[in-house]
C-alpha positions in Angstrom: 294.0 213.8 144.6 295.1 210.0 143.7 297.1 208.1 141.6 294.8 205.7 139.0 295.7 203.6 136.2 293.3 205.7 134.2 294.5 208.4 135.0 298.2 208.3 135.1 298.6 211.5 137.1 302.5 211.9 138.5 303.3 214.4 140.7 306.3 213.9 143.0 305.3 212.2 146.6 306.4 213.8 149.7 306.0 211.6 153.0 306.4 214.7 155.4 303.8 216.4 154.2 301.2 217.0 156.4 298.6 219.5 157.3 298.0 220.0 153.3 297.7 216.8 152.2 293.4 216.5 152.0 292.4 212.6 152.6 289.2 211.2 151.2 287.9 207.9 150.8 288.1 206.8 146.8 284.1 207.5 146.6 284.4 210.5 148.6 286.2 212.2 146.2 284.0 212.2 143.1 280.6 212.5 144.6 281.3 215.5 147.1 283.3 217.0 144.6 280.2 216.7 141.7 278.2 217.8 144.6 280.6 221.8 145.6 281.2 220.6 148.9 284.0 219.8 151.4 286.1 217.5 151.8 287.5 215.8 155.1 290.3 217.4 156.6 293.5 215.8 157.3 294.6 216.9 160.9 295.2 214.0 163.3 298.8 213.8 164.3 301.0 211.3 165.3 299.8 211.6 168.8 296.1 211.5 168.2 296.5 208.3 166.1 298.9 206.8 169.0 296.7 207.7 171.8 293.6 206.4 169.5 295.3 202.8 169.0 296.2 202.9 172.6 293.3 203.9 174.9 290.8 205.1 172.3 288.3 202.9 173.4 288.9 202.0 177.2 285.3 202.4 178.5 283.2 201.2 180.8 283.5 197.7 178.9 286.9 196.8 180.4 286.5 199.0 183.7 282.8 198.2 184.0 281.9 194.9 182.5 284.8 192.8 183.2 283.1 192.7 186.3 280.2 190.5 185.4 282.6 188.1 183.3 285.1 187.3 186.2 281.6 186.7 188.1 280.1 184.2 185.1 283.5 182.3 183.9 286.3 183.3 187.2 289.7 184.9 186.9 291.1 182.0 184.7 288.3 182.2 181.5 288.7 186.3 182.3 292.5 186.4 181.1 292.2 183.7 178.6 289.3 184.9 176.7 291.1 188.4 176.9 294.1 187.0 175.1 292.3 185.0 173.0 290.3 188.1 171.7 293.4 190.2 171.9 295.2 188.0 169.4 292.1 188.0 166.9 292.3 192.0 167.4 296.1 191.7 167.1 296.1 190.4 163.8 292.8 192.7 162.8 294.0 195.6 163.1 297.3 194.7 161.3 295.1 193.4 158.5 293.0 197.1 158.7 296.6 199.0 159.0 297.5 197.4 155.8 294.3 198.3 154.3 294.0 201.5 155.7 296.8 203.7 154.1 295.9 202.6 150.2 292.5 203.4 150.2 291.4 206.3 153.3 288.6 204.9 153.4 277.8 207.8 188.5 275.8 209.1 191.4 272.6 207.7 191.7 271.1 210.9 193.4 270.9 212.9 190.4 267.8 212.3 187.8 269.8 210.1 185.2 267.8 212.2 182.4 270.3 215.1 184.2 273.1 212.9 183.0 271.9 212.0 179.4 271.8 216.1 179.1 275.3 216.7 179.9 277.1 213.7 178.2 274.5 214.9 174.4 275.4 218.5 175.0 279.3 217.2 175.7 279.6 215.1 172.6 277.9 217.5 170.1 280.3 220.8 171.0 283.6 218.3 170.7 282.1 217.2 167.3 281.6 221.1 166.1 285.3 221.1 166.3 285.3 218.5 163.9 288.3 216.1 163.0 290.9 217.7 165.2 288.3 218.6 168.3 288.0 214.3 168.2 292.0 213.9 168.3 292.4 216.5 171.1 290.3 215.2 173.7 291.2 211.5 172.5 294.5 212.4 173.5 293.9 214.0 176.6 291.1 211.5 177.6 293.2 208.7 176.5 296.3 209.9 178.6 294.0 210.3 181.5 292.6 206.4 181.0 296.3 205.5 180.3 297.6 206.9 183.3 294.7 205.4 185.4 295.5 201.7 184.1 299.0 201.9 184.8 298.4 203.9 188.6 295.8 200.2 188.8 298.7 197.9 188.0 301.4 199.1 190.4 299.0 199.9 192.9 297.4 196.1 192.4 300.9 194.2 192.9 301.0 196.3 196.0 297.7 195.3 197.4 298.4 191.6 196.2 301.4 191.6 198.4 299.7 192.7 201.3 301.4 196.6 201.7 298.0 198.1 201.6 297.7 198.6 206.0 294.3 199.3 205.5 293.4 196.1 203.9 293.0 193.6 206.6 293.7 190.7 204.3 297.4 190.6 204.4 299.4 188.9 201.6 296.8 187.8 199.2 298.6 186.1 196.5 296.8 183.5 194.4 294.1 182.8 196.8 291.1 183.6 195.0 292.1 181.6 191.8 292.2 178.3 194.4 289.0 179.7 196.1 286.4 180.4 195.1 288.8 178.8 192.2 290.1 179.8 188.4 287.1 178.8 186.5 283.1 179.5 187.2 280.2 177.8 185.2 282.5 175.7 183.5 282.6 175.2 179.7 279.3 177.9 179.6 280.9 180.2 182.1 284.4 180.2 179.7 282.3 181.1 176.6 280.2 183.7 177.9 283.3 186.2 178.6 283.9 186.8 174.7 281.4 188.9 174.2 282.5 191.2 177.3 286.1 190.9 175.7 284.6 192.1 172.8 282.5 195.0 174.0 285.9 196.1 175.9 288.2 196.1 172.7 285.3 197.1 170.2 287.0 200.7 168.7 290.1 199.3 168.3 289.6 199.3 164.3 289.3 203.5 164.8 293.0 203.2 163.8 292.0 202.1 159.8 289.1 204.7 160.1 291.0 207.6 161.2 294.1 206.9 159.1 291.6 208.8 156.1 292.2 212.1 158.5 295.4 211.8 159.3 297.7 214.3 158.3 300.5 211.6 157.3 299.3 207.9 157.4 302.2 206.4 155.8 304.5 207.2 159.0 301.4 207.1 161.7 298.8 204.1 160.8 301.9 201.4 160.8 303.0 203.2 164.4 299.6 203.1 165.9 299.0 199.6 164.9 302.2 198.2 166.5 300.6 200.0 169.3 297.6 197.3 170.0 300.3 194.3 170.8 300.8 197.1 174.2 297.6 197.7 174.8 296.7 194.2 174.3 299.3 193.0 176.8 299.6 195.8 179.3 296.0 197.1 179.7 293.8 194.3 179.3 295.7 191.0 180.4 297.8 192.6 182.6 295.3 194.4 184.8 292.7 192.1 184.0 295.4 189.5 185.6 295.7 191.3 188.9 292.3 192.1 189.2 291.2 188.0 189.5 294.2 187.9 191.9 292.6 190.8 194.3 288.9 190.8 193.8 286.9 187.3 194.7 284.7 185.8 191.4 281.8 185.1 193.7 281.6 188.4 195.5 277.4 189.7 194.9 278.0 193.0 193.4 280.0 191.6 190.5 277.0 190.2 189.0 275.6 193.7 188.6 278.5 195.5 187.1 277.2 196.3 183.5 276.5 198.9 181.6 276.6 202.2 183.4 276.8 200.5 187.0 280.0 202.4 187.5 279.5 201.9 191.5 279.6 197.9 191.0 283.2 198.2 188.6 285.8 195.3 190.0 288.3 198.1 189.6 286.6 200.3 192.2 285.6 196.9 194.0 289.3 196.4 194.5 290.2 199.9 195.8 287.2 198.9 198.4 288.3 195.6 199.4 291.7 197.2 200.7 289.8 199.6 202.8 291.3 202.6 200.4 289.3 205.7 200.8 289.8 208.3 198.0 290.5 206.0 194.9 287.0 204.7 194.2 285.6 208.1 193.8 288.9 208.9 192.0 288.2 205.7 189.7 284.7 206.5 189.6 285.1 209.8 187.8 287.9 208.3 185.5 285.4 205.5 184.3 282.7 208.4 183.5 285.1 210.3 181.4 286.1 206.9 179.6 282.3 207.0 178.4 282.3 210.4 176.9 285.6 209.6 175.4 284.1 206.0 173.9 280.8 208.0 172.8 282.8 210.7 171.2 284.8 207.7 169.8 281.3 206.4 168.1 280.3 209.6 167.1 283.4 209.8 164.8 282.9 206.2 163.5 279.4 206.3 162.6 279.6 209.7 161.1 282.5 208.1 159.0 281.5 205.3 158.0 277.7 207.4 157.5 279.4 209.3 154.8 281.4 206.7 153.4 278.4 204.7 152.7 276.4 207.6 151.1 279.2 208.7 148.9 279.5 205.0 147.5 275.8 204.8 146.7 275.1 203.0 149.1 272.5 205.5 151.1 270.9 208.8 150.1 273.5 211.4 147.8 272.7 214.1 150.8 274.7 211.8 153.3 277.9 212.6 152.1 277.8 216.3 152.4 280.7 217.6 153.8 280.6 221.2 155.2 283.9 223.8 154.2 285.3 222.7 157.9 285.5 219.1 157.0 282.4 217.4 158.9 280.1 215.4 157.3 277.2 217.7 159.1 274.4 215.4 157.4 275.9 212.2 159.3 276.9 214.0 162.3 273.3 215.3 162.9 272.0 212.1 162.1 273.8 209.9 164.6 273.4 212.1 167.4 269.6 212.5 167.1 269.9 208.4 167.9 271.2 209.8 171.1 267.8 211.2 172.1 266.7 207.2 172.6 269.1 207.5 175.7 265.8 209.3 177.3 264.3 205.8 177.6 265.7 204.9 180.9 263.6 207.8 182.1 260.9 205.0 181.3 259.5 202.4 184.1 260.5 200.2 181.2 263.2 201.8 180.4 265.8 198.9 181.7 264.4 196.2 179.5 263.9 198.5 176.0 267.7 199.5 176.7 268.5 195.9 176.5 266.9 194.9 173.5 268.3 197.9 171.6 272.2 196.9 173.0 271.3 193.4 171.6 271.2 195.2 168.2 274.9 195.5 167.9 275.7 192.8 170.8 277.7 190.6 168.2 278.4 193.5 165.8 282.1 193.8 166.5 282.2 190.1 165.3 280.9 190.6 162.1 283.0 193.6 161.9 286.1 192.1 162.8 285.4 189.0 160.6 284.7 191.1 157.7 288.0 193.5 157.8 290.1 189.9 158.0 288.1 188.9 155.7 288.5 192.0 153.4 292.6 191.5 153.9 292.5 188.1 152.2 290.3 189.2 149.5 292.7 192.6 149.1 296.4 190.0 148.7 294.7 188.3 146.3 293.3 191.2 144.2 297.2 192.7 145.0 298.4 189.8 143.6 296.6 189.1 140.5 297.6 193.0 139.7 300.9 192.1 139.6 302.1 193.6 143.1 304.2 191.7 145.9 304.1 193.2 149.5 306.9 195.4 148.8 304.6 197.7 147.1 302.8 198.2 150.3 303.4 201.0 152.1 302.8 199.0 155.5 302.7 194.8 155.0 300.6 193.4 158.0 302.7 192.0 160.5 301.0 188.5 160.6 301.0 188.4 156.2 297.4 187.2 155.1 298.4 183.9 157.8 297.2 186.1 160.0 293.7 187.4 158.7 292.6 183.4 157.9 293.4 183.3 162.0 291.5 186.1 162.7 288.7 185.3 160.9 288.6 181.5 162.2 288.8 183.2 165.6 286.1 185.6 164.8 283.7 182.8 163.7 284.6 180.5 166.8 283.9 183.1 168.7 280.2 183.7 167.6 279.6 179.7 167.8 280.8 180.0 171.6 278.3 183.1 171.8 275.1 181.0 169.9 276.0 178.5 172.6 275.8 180.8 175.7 272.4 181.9 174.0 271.1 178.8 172.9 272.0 177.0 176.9 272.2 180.0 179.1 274.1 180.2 182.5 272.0 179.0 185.5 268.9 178.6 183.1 267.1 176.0 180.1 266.7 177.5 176.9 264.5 180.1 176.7 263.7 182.4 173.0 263.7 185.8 175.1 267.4 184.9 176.6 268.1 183.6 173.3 267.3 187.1 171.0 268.2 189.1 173.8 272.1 187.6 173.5 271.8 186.8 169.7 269.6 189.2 168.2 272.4 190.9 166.4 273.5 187.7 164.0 270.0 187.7 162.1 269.9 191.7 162.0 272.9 191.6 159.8 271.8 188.3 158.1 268.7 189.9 156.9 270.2 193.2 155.9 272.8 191.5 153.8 270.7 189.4 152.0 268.2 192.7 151.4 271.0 194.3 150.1 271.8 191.9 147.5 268.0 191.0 147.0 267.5 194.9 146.0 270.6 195.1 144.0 270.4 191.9 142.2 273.9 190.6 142.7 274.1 186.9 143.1 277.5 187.0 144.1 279.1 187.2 148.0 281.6 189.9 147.9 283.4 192.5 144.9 284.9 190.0 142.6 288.7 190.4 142.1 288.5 191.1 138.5 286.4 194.4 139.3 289.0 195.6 142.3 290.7 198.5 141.3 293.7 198.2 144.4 294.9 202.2 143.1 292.0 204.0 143.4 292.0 206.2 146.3 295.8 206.3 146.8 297.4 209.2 148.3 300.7 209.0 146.7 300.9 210.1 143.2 304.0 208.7 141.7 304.3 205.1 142.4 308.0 204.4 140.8 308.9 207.6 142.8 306.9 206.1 146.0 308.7 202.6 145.4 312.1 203.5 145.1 311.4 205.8 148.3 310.4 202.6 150.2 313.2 200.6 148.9 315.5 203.2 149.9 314.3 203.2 153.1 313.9 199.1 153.5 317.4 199.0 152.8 318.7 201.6 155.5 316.5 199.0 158.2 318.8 196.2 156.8 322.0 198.3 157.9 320.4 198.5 161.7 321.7 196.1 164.7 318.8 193.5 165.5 317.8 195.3 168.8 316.9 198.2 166.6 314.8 196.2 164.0 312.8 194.5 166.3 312.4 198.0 168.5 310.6 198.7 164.9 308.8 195.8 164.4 306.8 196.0 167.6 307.0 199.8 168.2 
């Protein structure tokens, strides 16, 4: 149910409730409905959505892929693209937090076709258990990555100071950013590290998604938001920081460690260096659970956002089926059947079709990023011509709308930096393969935009914000009674010491 200026329905809002409250995009509602089907079930916690904003997507991107970067641009462009990237997400996700709670919207001697088996048959059963099957193993999966990241910064101080016996190196210090030096490739090598930043943080907008299944967004989405400044900070520039103090930029197997090269990961290059026995296998399995947990991650966002999409008319009716357990079985059997193209490493040319399909979505976090920032500056202004100010908001982005025009300038400076690693590759001339291979994505989306508005004859970029309807969709029901609950509340934080508002600010 929702609260519409049409409709004028007022029933009293309760915050704490949880497990009954049903959440459904605004177009969800009417055509499953019309259609005698399910709806989506409202059964993350507090905990799933914490764990979700904290290691949801950790994969192999940050434990596999940083490797190649600190090869291509050194331990300097490493931890500076990182931040840089981390403050674009920073202000993102606040932007999608915002947005969010108003309208809920291995080892190389087995066969690898062996592995493709396992990790399909893995992902389907947790996705029969539906909404809260994803949240249970994101937590314990996400604990697991959590607990490794952390176990990797205490133990990487240790090895930096030279307490590791076994590693004949001795103090190390900051002798690999003087040689073989901070910076690698120069200006190209600094530029080519965003878009491993931004396969390592890509899933990081799961928050927004999942806030439509959560069982009470208004007290977990602004929680699990504040949660990306930490893992920002702790995960990524932190450990990323101590890696490029403990692993060399020019050792050879860095240049290999991509995709599912988990053998070649800087992480379990570092355990090696120090002579360390037992950790790499140790890392090694951590790395592969990470996968599972960022394919079950994907699973839940394209089954989403599958759904979504159909029940806006913008796909086939059928696609927004949802079954009497609250999965959008249409969607779900959809995107996995896409999982079947994994098969095509069993291929002689298996390697190279891989890597044209990955340079489908190789900018797509980009474009996703710059369009939620982008959708957050549109929203204020629509807000605003309604005649709301941010203390209507149930959750005001941290960074105000400042903070989106950032994030979008980022997001856009970012793909420049990317067209330029394309256009004048690393050790190479120009060349149209390297060039599609790295760029591909950027006309995909181009020509799939313009299609869209070719077929539906609108002339126009974007919803104009006369035809925004910023209600529809709302969980709450009563918004004087919602209002005066907020102001109530705003005005208890004023009463609080300044340790304890800024403990809620950030936490």
């Amino acid at each position: 149910m929702g609260y519409s200026e049409e409709g004028g329905s007022h029933e009293k809002y309760n915050p704490d409730v949880e497990a009954d409250v049903e959440a459904v995009s605004p177009g969800t509602l009417s055509s499953v409905d019309e259609a005698g089907n399910g709806k989506l079930h409202s059964k993350l916690k507090g905990r799933h959505m914490q764990m979700i904003a904290i290691g949801g997507s950790i994969g192999a991107g940050l434990f596999v892929g940083s490797g190649g970067a600190l090869n291509s641009g050194g331990p300097a462009s490493l931890v500076i693209d990182f931040i840089i990237t981390g403050i674009m997400l920073l202000v993102t996700v606040n932007a999608l937090g915002e947005l969010a709670y108003p309208h809920n919207t291995g080892h190389t001697s087995i066969n690898v076709g062996v592995w493709i088996t396992i990790f399909l048959v893995l992902i389907f059963f947790i996705n029969v258990f539906g909404v809260r099957g994803y949240g249970e193993v994101e937590f314990i999966l996400g604990v697991i990555k959590v607990i490794a990241i952390i176990g990797f910064i205490l133990l990487g101080v240790i090895i930096d100071c030279g307490g590791v016996p076994t590693d004949h190196r001795g103090y190390i210090g900051a002798h690999y950013w003087h040689e073989p030096g901070a910076f690698r490739n120069g200006f190209k090598g600094f530029c080519s590290v965003f878009v491993t930043a931004s396969f390592a943080f890509g899933g990081t907008e799961l928050v927004g998604l999942a806030a439509a299944e959560a069982a009470n967004p208004r007290k977990t989405v602004p929680k699990a938001t504040k949660q990306v400044f930490w893992r920002i900070s702790l995960f990524y520039v932190i450990s990323l920081f101590l890696l490029g103090l403990i692993v060399p930029s020019d050792n050879p197997n860095l240049s290999q460690a991509s995709g599912g090269n988990t053998r070649y990961s800087p992480f379990v290059l570092s355990f090696q260096l120090a002579g360390i026995k037992s950790l790499p296998s140790i890392f090694n399995a951590v790395i592969t659970l990470s996968v599972i947990s960022v394919a079950n991650s994907c699973t839940f966002a394209a089954t989403r956002t599958i759904q979504a999409l159909c029940s806006k008319g913008m796909g086939p009716k059928w696609g927004a089926k949802i079954d009497k357990h609250g999965r959008p079985y249409i969607a779900l059997i959809f995107t996995l059947s896409f999982g079947f193209l994994a098969y095509i490493n069993e291929a002689k040319q298996g390697g190279q079709i891989f890597t044209w399909l990955l340079s489908l979505s190789g900018l797509s976090n980009f474009f996703t990023w710059g369009s939620i920032c982008l959708a957050h500056i549109r929203f204020r202004r629509a807000w605003k011509r309604a005649g709301r100010t941010t203390d209507d908001l149930p959750f005001a982005a941290m960074f105000g709308v400042y903070g989106s025009w950032i994030g979008l300038f980022l997001n856009i400076l970012c793909l420049i930096a990317q067209f330029y690693v394309a256009l004048f590759p690393i050790g190479g001339s120009p060349d149209a393969q390297a060039f599609f291979e790295a760029y591909l994505a950027a006309p995909i989306v181009i020509a799939f935009f313009v299609g869209y508005k070719l077929y539906y004859k609108q002339w126009w970029i974007g919803v104009r914000t006369s035809e925004m309807k910023v209600d529809e969709g709302r969980r709450e029901l009563d918004i004087d009674a919602f209002r005066a609950e907020l102001d109530a509340e705003r005005a208890e934080k004023a009463t609080w010491p300044w340790w304890k508002r800024t403990w809620d600010f950030w936490m």
